[in-house]
C-alpha positions in Angstrom: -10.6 25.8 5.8 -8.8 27.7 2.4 -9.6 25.9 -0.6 -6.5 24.1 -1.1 -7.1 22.2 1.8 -10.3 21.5 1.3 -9.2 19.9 -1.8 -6.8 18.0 -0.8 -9.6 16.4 2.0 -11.6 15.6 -1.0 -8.6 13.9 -2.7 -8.2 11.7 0.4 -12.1 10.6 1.2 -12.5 9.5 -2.7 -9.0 7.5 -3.0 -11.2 4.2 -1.7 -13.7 4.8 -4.4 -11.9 5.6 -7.5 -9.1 3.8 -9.2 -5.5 5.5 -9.1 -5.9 6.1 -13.2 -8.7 7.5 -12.6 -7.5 9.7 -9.7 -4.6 10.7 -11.7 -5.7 11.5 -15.3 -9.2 13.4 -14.0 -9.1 14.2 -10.1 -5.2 15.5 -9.9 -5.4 17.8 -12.7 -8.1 19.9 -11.2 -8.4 21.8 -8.3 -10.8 23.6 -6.3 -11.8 27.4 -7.6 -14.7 28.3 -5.0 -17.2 27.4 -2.8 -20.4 30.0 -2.7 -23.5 28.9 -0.5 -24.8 26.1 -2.2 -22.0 25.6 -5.3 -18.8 24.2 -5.6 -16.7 25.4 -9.0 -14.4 23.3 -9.7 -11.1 23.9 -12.5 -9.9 22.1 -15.0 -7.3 22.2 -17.2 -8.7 21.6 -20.5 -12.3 20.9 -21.9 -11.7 17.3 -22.2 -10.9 16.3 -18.4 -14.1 19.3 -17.6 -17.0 17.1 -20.0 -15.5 13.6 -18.5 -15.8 14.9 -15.0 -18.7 16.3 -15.1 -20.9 13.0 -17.2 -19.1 10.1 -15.0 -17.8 12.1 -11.9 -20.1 14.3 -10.9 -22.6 12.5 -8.7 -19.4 11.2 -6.4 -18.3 14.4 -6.1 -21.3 16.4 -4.9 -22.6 13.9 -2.6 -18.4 14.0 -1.2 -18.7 17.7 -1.1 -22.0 17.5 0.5 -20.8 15.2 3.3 -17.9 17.7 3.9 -20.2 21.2 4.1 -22.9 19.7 5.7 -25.1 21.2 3.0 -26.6 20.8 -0.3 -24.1 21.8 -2.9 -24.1 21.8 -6.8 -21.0 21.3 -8.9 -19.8 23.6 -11.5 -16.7 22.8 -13.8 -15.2 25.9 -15.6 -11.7 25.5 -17.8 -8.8 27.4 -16.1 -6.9 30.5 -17.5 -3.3 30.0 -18.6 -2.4 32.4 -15.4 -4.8 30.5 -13.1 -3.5 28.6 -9.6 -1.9 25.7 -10.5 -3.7 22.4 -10.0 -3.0 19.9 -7.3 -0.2 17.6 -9.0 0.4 13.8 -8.3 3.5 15.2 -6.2 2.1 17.8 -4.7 -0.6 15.2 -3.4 1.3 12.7 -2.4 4.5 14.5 -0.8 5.0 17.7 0.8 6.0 20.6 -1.4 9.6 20.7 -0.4 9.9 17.3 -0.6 13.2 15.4 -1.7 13.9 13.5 -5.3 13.9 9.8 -4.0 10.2 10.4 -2.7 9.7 8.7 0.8 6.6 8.8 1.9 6.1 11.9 4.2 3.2 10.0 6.1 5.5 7.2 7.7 7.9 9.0 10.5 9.4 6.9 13.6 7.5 10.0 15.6 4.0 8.8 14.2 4.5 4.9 14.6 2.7 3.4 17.2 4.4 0.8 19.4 3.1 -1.8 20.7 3.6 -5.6 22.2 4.6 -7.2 18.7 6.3 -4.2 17.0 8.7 -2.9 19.9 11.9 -5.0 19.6 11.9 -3.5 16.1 11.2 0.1 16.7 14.1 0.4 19.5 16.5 -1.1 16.7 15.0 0.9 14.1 16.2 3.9 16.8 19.4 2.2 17.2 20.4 2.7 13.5 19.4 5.7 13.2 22.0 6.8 16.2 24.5 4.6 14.4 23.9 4.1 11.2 25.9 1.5 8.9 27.6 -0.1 12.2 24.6 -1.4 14.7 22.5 -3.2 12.4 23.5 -3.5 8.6 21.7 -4.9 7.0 18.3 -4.3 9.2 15.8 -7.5 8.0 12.1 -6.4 8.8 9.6 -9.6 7.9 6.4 -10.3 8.6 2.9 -10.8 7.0 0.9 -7.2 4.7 0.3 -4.6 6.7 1.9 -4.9 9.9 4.5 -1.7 9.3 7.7 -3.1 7.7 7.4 -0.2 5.6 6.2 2.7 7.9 9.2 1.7 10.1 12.0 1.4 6.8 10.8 4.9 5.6 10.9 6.1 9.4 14.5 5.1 9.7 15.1 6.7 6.3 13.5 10.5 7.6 15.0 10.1 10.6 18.0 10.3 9.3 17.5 13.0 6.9 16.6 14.8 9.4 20.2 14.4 10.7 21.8 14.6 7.7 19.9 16.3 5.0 22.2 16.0 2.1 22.4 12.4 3.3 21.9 9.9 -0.6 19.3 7.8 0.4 17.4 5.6 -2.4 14.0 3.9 -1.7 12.4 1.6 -4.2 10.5 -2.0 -4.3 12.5 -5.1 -5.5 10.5 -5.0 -8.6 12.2 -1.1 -9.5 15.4 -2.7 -9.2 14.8 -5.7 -11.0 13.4 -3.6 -13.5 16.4 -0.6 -13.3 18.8 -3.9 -13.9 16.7 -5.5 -17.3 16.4 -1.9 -18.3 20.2 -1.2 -17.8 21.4 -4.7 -19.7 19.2 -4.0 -22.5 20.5 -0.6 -23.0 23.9 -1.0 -22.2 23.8 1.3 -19.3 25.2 -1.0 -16.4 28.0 1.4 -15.7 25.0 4.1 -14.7 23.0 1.3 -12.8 26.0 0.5 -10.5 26.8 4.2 -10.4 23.3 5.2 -8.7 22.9 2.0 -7.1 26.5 1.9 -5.3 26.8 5.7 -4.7 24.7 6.1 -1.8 24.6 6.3 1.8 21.6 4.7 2.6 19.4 1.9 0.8 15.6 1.2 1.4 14.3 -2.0 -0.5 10.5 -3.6 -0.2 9.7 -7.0 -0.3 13.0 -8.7 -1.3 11.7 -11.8 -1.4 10.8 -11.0 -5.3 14.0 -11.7 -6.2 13.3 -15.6 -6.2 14.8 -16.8 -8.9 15.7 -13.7 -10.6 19.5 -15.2 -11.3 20.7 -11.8 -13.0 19.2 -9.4 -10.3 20.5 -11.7 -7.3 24.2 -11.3 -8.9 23.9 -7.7 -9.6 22.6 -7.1 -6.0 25.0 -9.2 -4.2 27.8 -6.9 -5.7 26.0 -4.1 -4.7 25.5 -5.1 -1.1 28.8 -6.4 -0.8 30.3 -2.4 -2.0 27.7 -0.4 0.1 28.4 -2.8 3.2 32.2 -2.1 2.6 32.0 1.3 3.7 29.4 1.0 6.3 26.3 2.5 4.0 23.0 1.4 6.1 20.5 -1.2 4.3 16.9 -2.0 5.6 15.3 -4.8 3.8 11.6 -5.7 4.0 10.3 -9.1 3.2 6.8 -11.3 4.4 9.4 -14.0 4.9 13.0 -14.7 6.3 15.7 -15.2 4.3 16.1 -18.9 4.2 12.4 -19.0 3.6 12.7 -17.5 0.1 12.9 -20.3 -2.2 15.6 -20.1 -4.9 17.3 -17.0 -3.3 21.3 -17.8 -3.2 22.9 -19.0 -0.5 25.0 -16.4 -0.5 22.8 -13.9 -0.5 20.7 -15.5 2.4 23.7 -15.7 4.2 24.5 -11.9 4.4 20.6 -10.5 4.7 20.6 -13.0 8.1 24.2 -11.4 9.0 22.6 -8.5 10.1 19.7 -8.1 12.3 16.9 -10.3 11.5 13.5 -9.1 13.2 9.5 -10.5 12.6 6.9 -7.9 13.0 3.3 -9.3 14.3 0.1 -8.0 13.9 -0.7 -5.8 16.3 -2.9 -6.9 19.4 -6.5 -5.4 20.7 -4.5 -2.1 22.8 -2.0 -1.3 20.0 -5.5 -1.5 17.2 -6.9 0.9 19.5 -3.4 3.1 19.8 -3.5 3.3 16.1 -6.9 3.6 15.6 -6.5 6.5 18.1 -4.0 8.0 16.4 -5.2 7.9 12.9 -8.0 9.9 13.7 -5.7 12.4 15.0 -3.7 12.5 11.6 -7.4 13.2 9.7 -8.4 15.7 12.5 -11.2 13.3 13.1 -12.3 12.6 16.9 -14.8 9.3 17.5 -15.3 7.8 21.3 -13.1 5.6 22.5 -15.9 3.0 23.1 -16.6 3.4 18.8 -12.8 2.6 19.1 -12.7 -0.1 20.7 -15.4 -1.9 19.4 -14.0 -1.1 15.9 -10.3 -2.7 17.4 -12.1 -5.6 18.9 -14.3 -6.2 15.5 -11.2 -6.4 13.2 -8.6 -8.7 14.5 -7.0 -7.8 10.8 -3.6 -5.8 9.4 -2.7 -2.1 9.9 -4.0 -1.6 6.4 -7.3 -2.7 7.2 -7.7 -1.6 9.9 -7.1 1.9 8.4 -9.7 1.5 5.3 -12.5 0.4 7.7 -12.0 3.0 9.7 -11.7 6.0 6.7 -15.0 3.9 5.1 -17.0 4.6 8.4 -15.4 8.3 8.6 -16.6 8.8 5.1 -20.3 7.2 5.6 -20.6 8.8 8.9 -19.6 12.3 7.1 -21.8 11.3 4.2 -24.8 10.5 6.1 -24.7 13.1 8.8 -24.4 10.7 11.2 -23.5 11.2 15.0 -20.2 8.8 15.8 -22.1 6.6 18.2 -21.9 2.4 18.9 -25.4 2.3 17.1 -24.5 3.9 13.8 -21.3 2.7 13.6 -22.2 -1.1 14.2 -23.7 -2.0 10.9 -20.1 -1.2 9.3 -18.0 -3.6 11.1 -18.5 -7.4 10.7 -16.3 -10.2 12.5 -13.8 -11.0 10.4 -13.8 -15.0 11.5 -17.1 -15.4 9.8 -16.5 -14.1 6.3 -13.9 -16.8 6.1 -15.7 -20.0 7.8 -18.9 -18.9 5.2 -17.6 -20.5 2.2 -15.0 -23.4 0.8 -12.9 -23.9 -1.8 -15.5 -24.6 -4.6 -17.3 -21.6 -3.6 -13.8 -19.7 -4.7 -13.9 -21.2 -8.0 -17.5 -20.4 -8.8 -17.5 -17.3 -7.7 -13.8 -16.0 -10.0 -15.0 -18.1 -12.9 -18.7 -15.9 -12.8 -16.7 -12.6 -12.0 -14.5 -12.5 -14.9 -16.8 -14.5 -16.4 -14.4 -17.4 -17.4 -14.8 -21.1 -17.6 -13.3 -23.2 -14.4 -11.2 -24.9 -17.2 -9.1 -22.2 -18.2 -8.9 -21.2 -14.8 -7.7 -24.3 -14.4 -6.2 -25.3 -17.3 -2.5 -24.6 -19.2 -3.2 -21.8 -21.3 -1.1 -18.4 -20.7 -3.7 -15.7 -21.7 -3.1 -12.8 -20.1 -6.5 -12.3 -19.3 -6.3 -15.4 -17.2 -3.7 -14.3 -15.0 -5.6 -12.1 -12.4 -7.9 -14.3 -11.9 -5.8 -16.9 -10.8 -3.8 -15.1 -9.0 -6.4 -14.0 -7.1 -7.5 -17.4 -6.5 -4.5 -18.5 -5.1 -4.2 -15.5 -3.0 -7.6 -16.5 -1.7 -7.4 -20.1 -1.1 -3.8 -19.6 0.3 -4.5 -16.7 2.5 -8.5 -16.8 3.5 -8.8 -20.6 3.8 -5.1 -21.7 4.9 -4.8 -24.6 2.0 -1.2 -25.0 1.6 0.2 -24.1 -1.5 1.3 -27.7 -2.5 -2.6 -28.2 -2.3 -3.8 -25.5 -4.0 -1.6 -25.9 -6.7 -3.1 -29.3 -7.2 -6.2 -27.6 -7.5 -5.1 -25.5 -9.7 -3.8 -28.1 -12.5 -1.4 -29.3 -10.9 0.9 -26.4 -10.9 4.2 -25.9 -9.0 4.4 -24.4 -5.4 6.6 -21.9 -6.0 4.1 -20.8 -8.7 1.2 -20.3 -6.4 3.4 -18.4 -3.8 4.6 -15.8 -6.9 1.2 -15.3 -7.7 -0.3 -15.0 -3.7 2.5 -12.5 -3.3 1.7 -10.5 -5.9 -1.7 -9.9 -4.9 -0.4 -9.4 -1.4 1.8 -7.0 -2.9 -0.7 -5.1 -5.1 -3.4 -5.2 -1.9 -0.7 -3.0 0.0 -1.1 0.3 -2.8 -3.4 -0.7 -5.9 -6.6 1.2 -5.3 -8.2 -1.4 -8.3 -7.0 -4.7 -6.8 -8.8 -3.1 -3.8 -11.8 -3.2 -5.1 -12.2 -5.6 -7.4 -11.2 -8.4 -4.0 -13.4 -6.5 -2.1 -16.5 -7.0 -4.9 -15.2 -10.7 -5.0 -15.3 -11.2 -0.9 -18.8 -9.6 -0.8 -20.0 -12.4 -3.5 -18.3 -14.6 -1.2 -20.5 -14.5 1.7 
């Protein structure tokens, strides 16, 4: 294996245990000079980023090099030459070299999306408007709960088609870049260039529309926009964790013309389909464990996609760090049943446990004061009564001082939301869980 691709497995086995800043500003900006015997040397591009790699960094990275080779390694940091290789950049990392200005995900293809029981009704229309786009399904409404593949299969349909037509205009973004493209284009008098960008294309990729709730402003802008690229047959593909007329202060007219389309629920997947994708992200990593290691891990996690992929790069990485054979017996004390973590503690237990984490009082948890260091933690706490003990939010915003419905679903979403691609939120709900039980 060259170098660069050594690198870039490194980049992907520390993602779970770094934060994305931290991956970014230190981890990005270096890159892999040469591996001897027993040393790895690593470049960087100034002194700065060498000293804070190598006093906060440089345990993680020789015991994640060491898991790799197989050996005992040291690590060396040297500055790089002005003519040296370049580093491995943000972009480079996260897309293919040649890849495209709107940036879709190169990892999530309609040739590497497993199908399965609660997913196929939406892969053959995914197919369907990709032999016909603009005309079979338009708009295509993908909904269901985190991690079940909205996006995989929205950024699927969107390579497909590239693939078709490469000059094709395709934009992708999350309803929170266009809500933020329309404040930004108001504020700077710019709507002209918002409605040119917006209204130009061919084919439109939006995530988790359901943020638009009572976002007046954005809801008028967009139902323009839809209404012009509809009116000459440009494809849309929607994602939400809810339908439509489940949104709560979303206009009627705009829940009228999302459910005029094609409106299709995406389940989690069952025990066969786990194992399928299971199966076949191992392939992706060039990693090979037994299929009775699979199944147990499938049959373990009755959980998302997302999960389901975490645990399984977490027991990868141990198994790789530890030297480990991939058998039943070492990979057992990983995997846990995901019933009991939530039937081993209540509601109070939820409160105690935030209030000691961020070490805050239960009555400014609780109470009316808008400090912004309040809002994660109760955001997480509704995301954790809400979606690990099934309290409704009517009750849970009781709970939480009495606050409106609609305010607990904003904030569950948004941890939801941030779950899906914050490395940090990651953690810090994982840290939380394991207090938890």
């Amino acid at each position: 294996m060259d170098n660069l691709k050594l690198w870039h497995r490194f980049l992907e086995t520390i993602k779970p245990q770094v934060s994305s800043a931290n991956l970014k500003a230190w981890f990005l900006k270096t890159s892999l000079k040469e591996v001897t015997e027993d040393k790895v040397i690593l470049s960087t591009p100034n002194a700065f980023i060498k000293e804070t790699l190598n006093q906060r960094h440089k345990p993680l990275i020789e015991s994640t090099f060491e898991g790799m080779l197989n050996k005992k390694v040291v690590v060396e940091f040297v500055v790089k030459e002005n003519l040296a290789k370049p580093e491995v950049t943000e972009e480079v990392f996260f897309q293919p070299p040649a890849a495209p200005a709107f940036q879709l995900n190169p990892k999530y293809t309609l040739e590497n999306f497993v199908v399965g029981p609660s997913n196929n009704v939406a892969f053959a229309a995914a197919q369907a408007v990709v032999q016909n786009p603009g005309i079979s399904y338009n708009p295509l409404f993908l909904y269901g709960g985190t991690g079940v593949g909205k996006t995989h299969l929205m950024l699927g349909i969107g390579h497909a088609l590239l693939k078709n037509k490469p000059r094709l205009k395709v934009i992708y973004c999350s309803s929170e870049k266009f809500m933020n493209d329309y404040v930004s284009a108001i504020q700077q008098h710019k709507m002209g260039e918002l409605r040119n960008k917006y209204r130009s294309i061919d084919l439109l990729l939006i995530d988790d529309i359901q943020f638009f709730s009572g976002r007046e402003g954005t809801q008028e802008e967009f139902f323009h926009t839809f209404n012009e690229l509809q009116g000459k047959n440009a494809q849309m593909v929607l994602t939400s964790d809810r339908t439509p007329h489940e949104i709560v202060k979303l206009e009627d007219r705009l829940k009228s013309r999302f459910a005029g389309g094609l409106m299709l629920d995406i389940q989690p997947p069952d025990f066969d389909t786990r194992v399928a994708i299971l199966r076949a992200k191992c392939a992706e990593k060039d990693e090979e464990l037994p299929e009775e290691v699979l199944k147990q891990l499938a049959s373990s996690l009755d959980v998302n996609i997302r999960e389901l992929e975490g645990k399984l790069v977490q027991i990868l990485q141990a198994l790789h760090a530890q030297n480990l054979a991939p058998t039943i017996q070492n990979v057992s004390p990983f995997l846990q049943d995901s019933t009991q973590r939530i039937t081993r503690f209540d509601q109070k237990r939820v409160f105690t446990t935030i209030c000691e984490y961020f070490d805050i009082s239960q009555k400014d948890l609780t109470g009316p004061k808008r400090q912004k260091g309040l809002v994660l933690p109760r955001h997480l706490t509704m995301y954790l009564l809400c979606e690990e003990l099934n309290i409704t939010v009517e009750r849970v915003g009781q709970m939480l001082g009495g606050r409106d419905h609609t305010t607990i679903m904003h904030g569950r979403d948004k941890i939801k939301t941030l779950l899906s691609r914050d490395k940090e939120i990651q953690r810090v709900i994982g840290e939380i869980k394991q207090r938890l039980i």
